[in-house]
C-alpha positions, 0 to 999 in steps of 0.5 A: 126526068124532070119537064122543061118549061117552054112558053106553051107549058111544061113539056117532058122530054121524051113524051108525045109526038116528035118526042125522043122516044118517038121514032117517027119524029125528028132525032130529039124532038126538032125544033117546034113548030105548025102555025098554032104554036108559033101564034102561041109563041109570038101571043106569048111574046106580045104579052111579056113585050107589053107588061116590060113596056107597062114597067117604069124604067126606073125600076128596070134600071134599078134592077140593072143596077143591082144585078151590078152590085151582086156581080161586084159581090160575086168577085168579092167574095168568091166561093171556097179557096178562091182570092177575091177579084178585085180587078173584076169587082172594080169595073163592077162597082164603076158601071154601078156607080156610072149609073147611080152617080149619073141618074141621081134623082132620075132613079126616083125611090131607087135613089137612096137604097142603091147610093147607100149600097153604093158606099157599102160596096166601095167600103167593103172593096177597101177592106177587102184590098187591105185584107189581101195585100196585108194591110200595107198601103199603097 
């Protein structure tokens, strides 16, 4: 079996103190716990809070931003026999271009790239609805 990742390290199920092998501790393991792992944990926190914090939000919003796009995609061009979404892949490419179309220049350098994915996407839906209703207009 494979470890587990926790902000404390790897951790292998199963192994050491409270572990699932471990009669004498809790059924699965129970929940971590003792002082030095919760100061770990709250250490761990601190450190991924301040390196969010020192990130320009420019760059989160943007990462946001494409996670939408990806999501449009997704229901676009869903995996194996499966129609496309087009109703889901619509609000996708809507809150993507709430945030473009409505920040603008406030995105800094993130501004053209995801204008010009913006109209890629929009043009990719068209061909897409056009694809799956046969070609006939509205």
């Amino acid at each position: 079996m494979s470890g587990l990742w926790t902000p404390s390290g790897e951790h292998e199920p199963g192994a050491g103190p409270g572990g699932d092998d471990d009669p004498s501790g809790p059924p699965g393991g129970g929940p971590p716990g003792g002082p030095v792992e919760e100061a770990e944990l709250a250490a761990e926190m601190h450190r991924v809070r301040a390196e969010l914090a020192a990130t320009p939000v420019e760059d989160l919003v943007a990462n946001h931003a494409v996670g939408l796009w990806q999501l449009a995609v997704l229901h676009l061009v869903p995996d194996g026999d499966e129609p496309p979404r087009l109703d889901h892949a619509a609000v996708a490419i809507d809150a993507f271009a709430a945030i473009v179309e409505t920040l603008g220049p406030r995105l800094g350098p993130h501004e053209e790239p995801l204008r010009d994915a913006l109209g890629q996407l929009r043009m990719a839906f068209v061909q897409v609805q056009e694809r799956v209703s046969g070609g006939s207009g509205p």
